[in-house]
C-alpha positions as CSV (number, residue, x, y, z in Angstrom):
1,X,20.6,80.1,27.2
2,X,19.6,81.1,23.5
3,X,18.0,77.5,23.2
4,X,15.7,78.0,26.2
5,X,14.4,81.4,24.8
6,X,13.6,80.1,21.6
7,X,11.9,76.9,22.9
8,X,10.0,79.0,26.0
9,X,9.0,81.2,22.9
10,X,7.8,78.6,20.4
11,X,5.8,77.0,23.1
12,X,4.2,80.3,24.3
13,X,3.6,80.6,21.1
14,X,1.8,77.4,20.3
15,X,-0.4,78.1,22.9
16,X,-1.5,81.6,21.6
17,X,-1.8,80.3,18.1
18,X,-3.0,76.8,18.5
19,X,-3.1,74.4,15.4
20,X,-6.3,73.5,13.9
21,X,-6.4,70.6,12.1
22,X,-9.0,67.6,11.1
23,X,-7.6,64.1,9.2
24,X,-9.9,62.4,7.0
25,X,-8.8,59.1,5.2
26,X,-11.0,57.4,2.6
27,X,-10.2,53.8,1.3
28,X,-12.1,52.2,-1.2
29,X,-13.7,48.6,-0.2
30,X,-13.6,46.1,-3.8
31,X,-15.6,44.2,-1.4
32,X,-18.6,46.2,-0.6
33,X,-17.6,48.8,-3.5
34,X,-18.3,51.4,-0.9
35,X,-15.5,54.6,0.2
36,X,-15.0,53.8,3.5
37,X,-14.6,57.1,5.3
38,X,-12.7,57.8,8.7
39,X,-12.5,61.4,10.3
40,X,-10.2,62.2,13.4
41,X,-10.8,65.2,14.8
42,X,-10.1,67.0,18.0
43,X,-13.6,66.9,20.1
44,X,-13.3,69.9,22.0
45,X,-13.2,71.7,18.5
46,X,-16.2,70.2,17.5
47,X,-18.2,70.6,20.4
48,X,-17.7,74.3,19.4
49,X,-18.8,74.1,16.1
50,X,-21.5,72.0,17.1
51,X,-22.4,74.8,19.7
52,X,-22.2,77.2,17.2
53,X,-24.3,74.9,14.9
54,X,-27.2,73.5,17.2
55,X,-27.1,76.8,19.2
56,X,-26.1,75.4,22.5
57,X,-24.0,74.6,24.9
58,X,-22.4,70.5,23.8
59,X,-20.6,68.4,25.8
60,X,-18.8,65.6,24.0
61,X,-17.6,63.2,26.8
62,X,-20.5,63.5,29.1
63,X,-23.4,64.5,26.8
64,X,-26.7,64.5,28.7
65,X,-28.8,62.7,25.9
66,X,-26.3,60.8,24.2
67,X,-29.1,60.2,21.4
68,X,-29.2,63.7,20.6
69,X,-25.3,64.7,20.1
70,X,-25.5,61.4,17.9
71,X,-28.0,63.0,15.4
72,X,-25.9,66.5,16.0
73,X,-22.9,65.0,15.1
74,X,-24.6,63.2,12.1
75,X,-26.0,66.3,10.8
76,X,-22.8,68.6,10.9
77,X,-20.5,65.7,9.5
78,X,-23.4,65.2,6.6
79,X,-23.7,68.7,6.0
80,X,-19.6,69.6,5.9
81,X,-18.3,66.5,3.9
82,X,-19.6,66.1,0.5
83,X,-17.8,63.5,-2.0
84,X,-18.4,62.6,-6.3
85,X,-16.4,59.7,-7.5
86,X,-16.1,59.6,-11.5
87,X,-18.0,63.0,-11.2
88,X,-21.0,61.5,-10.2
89,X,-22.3,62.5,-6.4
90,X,-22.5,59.7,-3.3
91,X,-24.7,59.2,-1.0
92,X,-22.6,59.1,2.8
93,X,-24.3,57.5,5.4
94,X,-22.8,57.9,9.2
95,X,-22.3,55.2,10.8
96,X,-20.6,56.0,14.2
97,X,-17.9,57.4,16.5
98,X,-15.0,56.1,19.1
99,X,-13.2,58.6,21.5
100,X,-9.6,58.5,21.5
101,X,-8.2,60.7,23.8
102,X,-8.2,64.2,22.8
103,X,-9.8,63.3,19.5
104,X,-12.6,61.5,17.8
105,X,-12.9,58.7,15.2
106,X,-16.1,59.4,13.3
107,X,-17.0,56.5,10.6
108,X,-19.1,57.3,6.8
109,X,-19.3,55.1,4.0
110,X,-20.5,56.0,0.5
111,X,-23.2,54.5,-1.7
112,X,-21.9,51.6,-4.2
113,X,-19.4,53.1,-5.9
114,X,-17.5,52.5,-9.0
115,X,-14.1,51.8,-9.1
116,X,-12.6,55.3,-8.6
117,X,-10.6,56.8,-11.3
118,X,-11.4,60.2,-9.5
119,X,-12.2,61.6,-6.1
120,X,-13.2,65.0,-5.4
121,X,-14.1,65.9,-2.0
122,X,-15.5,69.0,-0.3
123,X,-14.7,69.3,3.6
124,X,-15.7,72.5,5.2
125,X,-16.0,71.0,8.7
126,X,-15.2,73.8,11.5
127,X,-13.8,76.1,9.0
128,X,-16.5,79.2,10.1
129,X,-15.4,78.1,13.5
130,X,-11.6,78.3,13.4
131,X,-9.4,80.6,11.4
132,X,-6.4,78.7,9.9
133,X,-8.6,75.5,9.9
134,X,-6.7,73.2,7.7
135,X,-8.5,69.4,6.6
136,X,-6.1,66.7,5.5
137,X,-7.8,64.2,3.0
138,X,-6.1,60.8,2.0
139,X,-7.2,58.9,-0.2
140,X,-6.9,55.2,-0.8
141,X,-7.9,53.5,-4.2
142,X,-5.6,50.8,-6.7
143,X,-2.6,51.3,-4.5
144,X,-1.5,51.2,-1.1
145,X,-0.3,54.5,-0.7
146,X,-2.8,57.6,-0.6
147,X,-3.5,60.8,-2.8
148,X,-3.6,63.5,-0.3
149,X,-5.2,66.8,-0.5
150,X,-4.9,70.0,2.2
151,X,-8.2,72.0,2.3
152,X,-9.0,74.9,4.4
153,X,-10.5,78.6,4.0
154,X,-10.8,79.3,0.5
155,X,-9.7,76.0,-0.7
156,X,-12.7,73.8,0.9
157,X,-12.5,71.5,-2.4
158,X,-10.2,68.9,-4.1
159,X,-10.0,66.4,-7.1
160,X,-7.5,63.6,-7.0
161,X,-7.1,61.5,-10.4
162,X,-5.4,57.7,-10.5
């Protein structure tokens, strides 16, 4: 019977104090000698922050000018995620999005790029919006296994070093 409490309780729980959480994974392309960027995030989360940003009301699955959450989305994603490799600043252009349930693939690359020997990235995406917002960044360069950072509130910027 204890068990049952404590699992009715965590789950009430979860539902009053809801994770909020965005995954971001950057691999760097020898080919192209461009970061390729990929950012999941949850799209009812960012159709508040983009309501909060654009001042209106979106709606991500069924927007009614498809061409206009495009440039919304490119905007806040611009604006949020800022990246230097060897301390020098890149250029991130957007490229695109896939839906994926309850969350969103959104696609960047970088400007030509040197081989990195350091990453630092600053990701404030829907940190006004959510309290406890945390962004995971992984990042892939000379190995096959990523440098990760966890950025949030007070902490919206991180360095890595190979």
């Amino acid at each position: 019977m204890q068990l049952v409490y404590i699992f009715v309780m965590a789950a009430w729980m979860t539902v009053l104090h809801p994770f909020f959480i965005s995954l971001t994974e950057m691999r760097y392309n020898p080919e192209s000698k461009k970061m390729e960027i990929a950012q999941k995030i949850f799209w009812d989360d960012l159709e508040v922050a983009l309501a909060s940003e654009f001042k209106e009301k979106v709606d991500f699955l069924k927007p009614k000018d498809k061409a206009k959450l495009e440039s919304q989305v490119k905007t806040y994603l611009l604006k949020h995620n800022q990246v230097w490799v060897n301390g020098k600043s890149v250029t991130l252009t957007y490229l695109g999005y896939e839906v994926e349930e309850d969350a969103a693939w959104f696609y960047l690359e970088s400007s030509v790029v040197e081989l990195p020997k350091s990453v630092e990235v600053q990701n404030t995406l829907l940190l006004k919006d959510f309290e406890g917002q945390q962004n995971i960044v992984h990042v892939y360069a000379q190995s096959k296994s990523p440098r990760s950072l966890l950025l949030g509130e007070g902490k919206e910027k991180g360095k890595i070093e190979f």
